[in-house]
C-alpha positions in Angstrom: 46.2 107.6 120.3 46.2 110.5 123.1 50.1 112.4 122.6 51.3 114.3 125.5 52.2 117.8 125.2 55.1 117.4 127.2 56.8 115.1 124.2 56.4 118.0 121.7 59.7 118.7 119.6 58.3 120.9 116.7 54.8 122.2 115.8 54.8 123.5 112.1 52.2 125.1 109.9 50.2 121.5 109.3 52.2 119.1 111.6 53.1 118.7 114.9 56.0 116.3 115.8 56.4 114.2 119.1 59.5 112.3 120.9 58.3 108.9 121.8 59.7 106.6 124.1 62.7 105.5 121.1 65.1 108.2 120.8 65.6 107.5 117.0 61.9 107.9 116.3 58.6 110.0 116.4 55.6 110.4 115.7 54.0 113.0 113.1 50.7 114.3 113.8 49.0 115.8 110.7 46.8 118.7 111.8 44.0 120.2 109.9 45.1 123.0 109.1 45.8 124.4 105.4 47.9 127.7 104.7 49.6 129.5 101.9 51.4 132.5 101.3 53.6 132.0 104.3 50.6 131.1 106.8 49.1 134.2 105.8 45.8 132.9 104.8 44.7 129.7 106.8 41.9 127.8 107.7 41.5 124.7 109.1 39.7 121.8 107.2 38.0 118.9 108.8 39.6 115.3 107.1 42.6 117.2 105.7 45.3 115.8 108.2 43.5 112.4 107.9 43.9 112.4 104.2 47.0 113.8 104.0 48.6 111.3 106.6 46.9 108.4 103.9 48.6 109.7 100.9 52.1 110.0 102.1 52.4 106.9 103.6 51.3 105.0 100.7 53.7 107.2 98.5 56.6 106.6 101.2 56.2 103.6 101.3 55.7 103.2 97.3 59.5 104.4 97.5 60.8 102.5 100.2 60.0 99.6 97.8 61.8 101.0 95.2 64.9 101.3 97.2 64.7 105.2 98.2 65.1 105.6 102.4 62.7 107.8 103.8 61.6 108.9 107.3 58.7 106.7 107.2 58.4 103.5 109.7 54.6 103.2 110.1 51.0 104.6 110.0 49.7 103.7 113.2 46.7 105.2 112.2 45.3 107.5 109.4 46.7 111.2 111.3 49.3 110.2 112.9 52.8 108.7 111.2 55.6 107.1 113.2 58.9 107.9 111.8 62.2 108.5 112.0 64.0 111.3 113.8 65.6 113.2 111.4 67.8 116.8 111.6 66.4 118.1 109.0 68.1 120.2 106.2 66.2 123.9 105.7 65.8 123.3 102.0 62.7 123.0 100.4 63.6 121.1 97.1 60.9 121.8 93.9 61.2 119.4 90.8 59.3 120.8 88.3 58.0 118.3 85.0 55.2 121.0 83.8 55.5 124.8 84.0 52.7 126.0 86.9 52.3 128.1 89.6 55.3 130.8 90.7 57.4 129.6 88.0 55.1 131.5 85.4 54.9 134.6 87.3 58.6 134.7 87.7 59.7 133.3 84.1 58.3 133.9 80.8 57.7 129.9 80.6 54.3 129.3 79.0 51.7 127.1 81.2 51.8 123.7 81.1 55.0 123.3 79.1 57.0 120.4 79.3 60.4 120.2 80.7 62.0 117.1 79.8 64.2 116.9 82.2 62.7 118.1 84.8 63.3 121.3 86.7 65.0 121.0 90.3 64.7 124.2 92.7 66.1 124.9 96.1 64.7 127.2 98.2 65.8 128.1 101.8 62.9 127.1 104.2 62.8 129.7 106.2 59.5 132.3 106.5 61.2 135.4 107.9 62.5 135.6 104.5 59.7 134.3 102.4 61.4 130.8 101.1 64.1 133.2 98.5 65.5 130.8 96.1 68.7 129.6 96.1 72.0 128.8 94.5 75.1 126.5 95.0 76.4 129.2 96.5 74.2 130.6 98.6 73.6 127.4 100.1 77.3 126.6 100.6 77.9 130.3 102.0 74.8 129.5 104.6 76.3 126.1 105.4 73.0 124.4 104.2 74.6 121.5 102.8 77.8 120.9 101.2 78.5 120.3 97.6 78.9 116.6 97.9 75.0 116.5 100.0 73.8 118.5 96.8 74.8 116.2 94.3 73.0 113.7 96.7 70.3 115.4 97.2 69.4 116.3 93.5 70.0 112.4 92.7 67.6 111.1 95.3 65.0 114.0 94.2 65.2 112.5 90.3 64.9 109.1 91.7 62.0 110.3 93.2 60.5 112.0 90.3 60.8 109.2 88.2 59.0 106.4 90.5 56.0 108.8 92.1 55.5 110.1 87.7 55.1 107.2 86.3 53.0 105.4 89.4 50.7 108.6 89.6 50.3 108.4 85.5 49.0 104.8 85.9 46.7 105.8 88.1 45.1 108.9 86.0 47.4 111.6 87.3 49.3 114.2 86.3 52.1 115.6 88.2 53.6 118.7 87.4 55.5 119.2 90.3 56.2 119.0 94.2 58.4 119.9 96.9 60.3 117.8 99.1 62.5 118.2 102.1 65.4 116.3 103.3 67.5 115.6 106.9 69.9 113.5 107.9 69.1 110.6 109.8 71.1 109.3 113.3 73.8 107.6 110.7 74.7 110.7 109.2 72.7 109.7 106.4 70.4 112.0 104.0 66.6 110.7 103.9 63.7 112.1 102.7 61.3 113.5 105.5 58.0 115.3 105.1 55.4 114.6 103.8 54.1 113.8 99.9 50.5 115.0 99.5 48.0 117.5 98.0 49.6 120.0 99.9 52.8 119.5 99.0 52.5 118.4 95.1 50.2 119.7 92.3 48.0 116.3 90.9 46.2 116.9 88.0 43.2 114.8 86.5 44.4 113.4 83.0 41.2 113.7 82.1 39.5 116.3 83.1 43.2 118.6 84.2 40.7 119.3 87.4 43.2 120.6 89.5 42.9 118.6 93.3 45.6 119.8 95.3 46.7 122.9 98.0 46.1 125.3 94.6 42.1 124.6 95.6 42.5 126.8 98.7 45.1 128.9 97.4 42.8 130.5 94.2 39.9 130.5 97.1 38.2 127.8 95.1 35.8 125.4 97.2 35.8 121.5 97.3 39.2 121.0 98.4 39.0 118.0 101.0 37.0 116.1 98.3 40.1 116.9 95.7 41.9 115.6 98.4 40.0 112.4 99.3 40.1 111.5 95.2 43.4 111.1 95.0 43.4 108.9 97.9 40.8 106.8 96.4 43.1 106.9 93.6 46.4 106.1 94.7 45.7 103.2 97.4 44.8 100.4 96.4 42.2 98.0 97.7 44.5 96.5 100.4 45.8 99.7 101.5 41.9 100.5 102.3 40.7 97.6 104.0 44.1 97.9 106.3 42.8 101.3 107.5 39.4 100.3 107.2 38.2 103.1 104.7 35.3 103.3 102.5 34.9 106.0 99.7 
């Protein structure tokens, strides 16, 4: 499907987002590219869009079944998502279930403990200031959200939590956390918008505790696009690959 420029609303680090001919919708073109520490390092990874695109809309739509709204209409095909048009919230919202990553550098947790229940995080989404964490009244000073989207928000998030943890578990995965982001739709409504993939959430073998997600790249560790294309094998089931015509 060719886009034209000309319909370009957003281009982030990893996605580039398109008006289409519905006002209320658009289309979400994952790019190739993988960064971390705020875009300073990044490459770009043949198959990492394609795979990415694969993974969130069987997860989105994995929620859409269990009652959660998301932006997600369609995958028109693997890269390129049609969704909703949302104004999106500049939180970045981390629910933590094992102790990894930043939290251990900045807390004296100790890795891979438990936290039963889970951690939630906000962060303000914004790169000139590194993504600072946040509190309740930070974000209500900054007019992020109000305290009545919050409690919303942090609802929605454990609903969340609780459906992709025990779906990813079935399948032989552990998840010891993620980030998502919110925006509000044409309704006024909050949905969840993004994107749910490797480089958004960590997804740890239960067997093995290979690690196949963003962290890959981020150590400078190789075989990232095949950690990548192992949890789509794992996650979608047989339908879901003959209806995008894939063969691992």
């Amino acid at each position: 499907m060719n886009l034209d420029e000309r319909n370009l609303l957003y281009r982030g680090k990893a996605k580039d987002v398109y008006q289409t001919s519905h006002p209320k919708q658009v289309l979400v073109k994952f790019r190739d590219d993988i960064t971390a520490g705020d875009g300073e390092k990044k490459e770009v990874m043949s198959l990492k869009g394609y795979y990415n695109s694969l993974i969130s809309a069987k997860l989105f739509e994995l929620l859409e079944d269990a009652g959660i709204k998301t932006q997600y209409i369609d995958l028109p095909e693997p890269g390129l998502m049609l969704s909703h048009k949302l104004n999106m919230i500049p939180l970045e919202v981390i629910t933590r279930n094992i102790a990894a990553g930043s939290l251990l550098r900045k807390y004296p947790f100790q890795e891979g403990q438990l936290f039963d229940p889970p951690i939630i995080q906000m962060d303000y989404k914004n790169d000139e200031y590194h993504d600072p964490m946040l509190n309740e009244d930070i974000i209500l000073a900054l007019e992020l959200a109000s305290v009545q989207d919050l409690e919303t928000i942090r609802e929605i998030t454990l609903q969340i939590n609780a459906v992709l943890k025990n779906f990813l578990e079935d399948r032989g995965l552990i998840f010891p956390d993620f980030k998502i982001e919110f925006g509000r739709d044409s309704d006024g409504n909050i949905v969840l918008g993004d994107e749910i993939s490797p480089d958004t959430c960590r997804f740890w073998d239960s067997e093995t505790c290979d690690i196949l997600d963003k962290d890959l790249f981020r150590k400078g560790e190789s075989g990232v696009i095949e950690a990548y294309q192992k949890v789509a094998n794992i996650i979608l089931d047989e339908e879901d690959k003959e209806r995008w015509n894939l063969n691992f």
